[in-house]
C-alpha positions, 0 to 999 in steps of 0.5 A, a space after each residue: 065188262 067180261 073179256 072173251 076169255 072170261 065169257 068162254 070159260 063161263 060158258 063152258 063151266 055151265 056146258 058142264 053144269 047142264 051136262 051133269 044135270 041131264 048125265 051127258 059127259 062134258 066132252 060129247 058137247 062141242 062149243 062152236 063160238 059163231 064169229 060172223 061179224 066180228 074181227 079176226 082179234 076177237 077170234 084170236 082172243 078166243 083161240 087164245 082161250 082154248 077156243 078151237 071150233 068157229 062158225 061163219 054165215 057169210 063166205 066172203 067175210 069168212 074167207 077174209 078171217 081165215 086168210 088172217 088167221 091162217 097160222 092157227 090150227 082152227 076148225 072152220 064151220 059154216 053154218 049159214 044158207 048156201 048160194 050156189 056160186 059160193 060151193 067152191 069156196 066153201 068147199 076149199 076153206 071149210 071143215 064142217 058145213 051144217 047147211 046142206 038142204 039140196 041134193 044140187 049143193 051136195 053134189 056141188 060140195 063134192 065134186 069142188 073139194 080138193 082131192 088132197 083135203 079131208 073129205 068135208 064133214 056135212 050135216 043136213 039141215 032140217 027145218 023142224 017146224 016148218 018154218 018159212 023163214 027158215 032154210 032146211 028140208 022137211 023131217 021126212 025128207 031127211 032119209 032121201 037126202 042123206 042117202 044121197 050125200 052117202 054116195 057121193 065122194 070127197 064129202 061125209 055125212 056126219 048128222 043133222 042140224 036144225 034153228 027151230 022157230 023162234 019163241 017167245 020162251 027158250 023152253 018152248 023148243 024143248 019139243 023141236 028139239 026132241 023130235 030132231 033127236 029121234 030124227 037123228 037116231 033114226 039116220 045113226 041107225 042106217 049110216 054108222 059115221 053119223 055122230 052129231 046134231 047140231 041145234 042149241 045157241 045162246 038162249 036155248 041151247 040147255 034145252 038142246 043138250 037135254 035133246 042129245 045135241 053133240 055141237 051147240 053154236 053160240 055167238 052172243 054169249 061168247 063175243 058179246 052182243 052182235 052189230 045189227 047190220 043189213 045181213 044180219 038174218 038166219 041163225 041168231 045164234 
């Protein structure tokens, strides 16, 4: 059974395997190694790799791991649907948050991150296939959005996100995936600092590069096979 080391370094070896395939520069594709439900070694052991970016679904589990883990220089994204009562605490412990699909969140997020951080980096997610098991704005209400997280302070709008519904071939998402990337360069040409999508996980995510994706989310095929538990819904990575 591969360790963690050897899964990141085959994962990134096909990253630039699929990236010369379809003429994309390695560097503009950025594994996020989805951590949910497993320990805080696991992460150090992908840190300790050369693993940088780790995304988290459930705040309370991830606040945990990041107090544990707080002498690393980690790069925190949550990724996962957003409750109300749980903005401050993202808003304090998290870089990136790829989940954004309300304006009320958006302004929750802004006016709870601490004035001496960095602004927090946001994508909104969109619900490419509107699927109802799915979080995300329709496409055509990206561009109200995204206007709306423009204005506000303390918080940056960085790009989109999307989980596309789920196939019974990888390869059927090619389409979703397409039509996220002309979403996403119809907002790059209104708001300058937009510069990432985030879409792709462990069984599509060629398919998502080949679309243009700067952030692949990968859970599986960098930790192993995840622990069924009662919460374990939403994006499979």
């Amino acid at each position: 059974m591969n360790s963690i080391a050897e899964r990141i370094k085959e994962v990134r070896n096909e990253i630039a395997r699929v990236c010369e395939q379809y003429q994309r520069k390695q560097n503009s594709v950025k594994l996020i190694a989805v951590s949910k439900t497993k320990p805080a070694a696991d992460i150090a052991s992908a840190y300790h790799a050369g693993q940088r970016d780790f995304g988290e679904n459930y705040v309370q589990e991830a606040i945990a791991k990041i107090m544990q883990l707080s002498e690393y220089d980690i790069t925190w994204h949550f990724i996962g649907p957003i409750q109300s009562n749980k903005t401050r605490d993202i808003a304090e412990h998290f870089a990136w948050v790829h989940s954004v699909d309300r304006a009320k969140i958006a302004r929750r997020l802004a006016q709870q991150r601490p004035a001496e951080m960095p602004p927090l980096n946001v994508l909104i997610q969109v619900n490419i296939d509107d699927d109802q098991a799915k979080s995300g704005v329709a496409p055509e209400e990206v561009a109200e959005l995204a206007a709306v997280i423009n204005d506000l302070p303390q918080i940056q709008l960085r790009g989109l996100m999307t989980i596309p519904a789920v196939q019974s071939e990888p390869s059927a998402s090619a389409s979703s995936f397409a039509a996220m990337q002309r979403l996403f360069l119809e907002l790059q040409s209104q708001y300058k600092q937009v510069d990432t999508l985030s879409m792709g996980m462990s069984a599509d995510w060629p398919y998502a590069v080949a679309a243009g994706a700067t952030m692949i989310r990968i859970g599986t095929a960098v930790f192993g096979a995840r622990v069924n538990t009662p919460k374990n819904t939403g994006d499979p990575a």
